[in-house]
C-alpha atoms as one frame of an Amber mdcrd trajectory, in Angstrom:
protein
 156.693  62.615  51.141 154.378  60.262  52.858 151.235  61.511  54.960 153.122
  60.931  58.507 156.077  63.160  56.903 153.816  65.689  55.755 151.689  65.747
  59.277 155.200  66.110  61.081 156.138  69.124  58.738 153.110  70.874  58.897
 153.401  70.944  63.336 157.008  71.775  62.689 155.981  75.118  60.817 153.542
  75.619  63.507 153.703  78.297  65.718 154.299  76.668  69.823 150.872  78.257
  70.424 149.196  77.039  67.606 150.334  73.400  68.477 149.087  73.088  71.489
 145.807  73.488  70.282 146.648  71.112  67.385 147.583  68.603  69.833 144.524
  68.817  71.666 142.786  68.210  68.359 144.412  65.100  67.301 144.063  63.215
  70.831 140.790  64.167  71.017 139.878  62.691  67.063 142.285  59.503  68.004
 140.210  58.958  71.272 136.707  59.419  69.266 138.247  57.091  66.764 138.774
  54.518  69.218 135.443  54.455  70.990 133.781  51.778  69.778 129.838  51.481
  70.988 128.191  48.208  70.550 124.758  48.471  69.276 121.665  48.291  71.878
 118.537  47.083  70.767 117.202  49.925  68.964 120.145  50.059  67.120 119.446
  46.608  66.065 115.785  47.485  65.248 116.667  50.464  62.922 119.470  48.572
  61.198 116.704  45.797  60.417 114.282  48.284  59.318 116.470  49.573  56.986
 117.448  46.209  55.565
């Protein structure tokens, strides 16, 4: 069984309750995920500091 399978049987043993709340879980890690911040200039500073 591959990870997707094994996601898709865990929320099938879940309760309807309990998924819900999984649900919100997952789209809120995928968004996070996705957010990508470009780096301002003291981000730039401390990365060249630590170089």
């Amino acid at each position: 069984m591959d990870k997707k399978e094994h996601i898709i049987q865990l929320i099938d043993d879940m309760l309807e309750r309990k998924r819900v709340f999984f649900t919100n879980i997952i789209e809120a890690l995928k968004s996070y995920a996705e957010d990508a911040v470009d780096p301002d200039e003291w981000d730039l500073e401390m990365m060249n500091d630590k170089k």
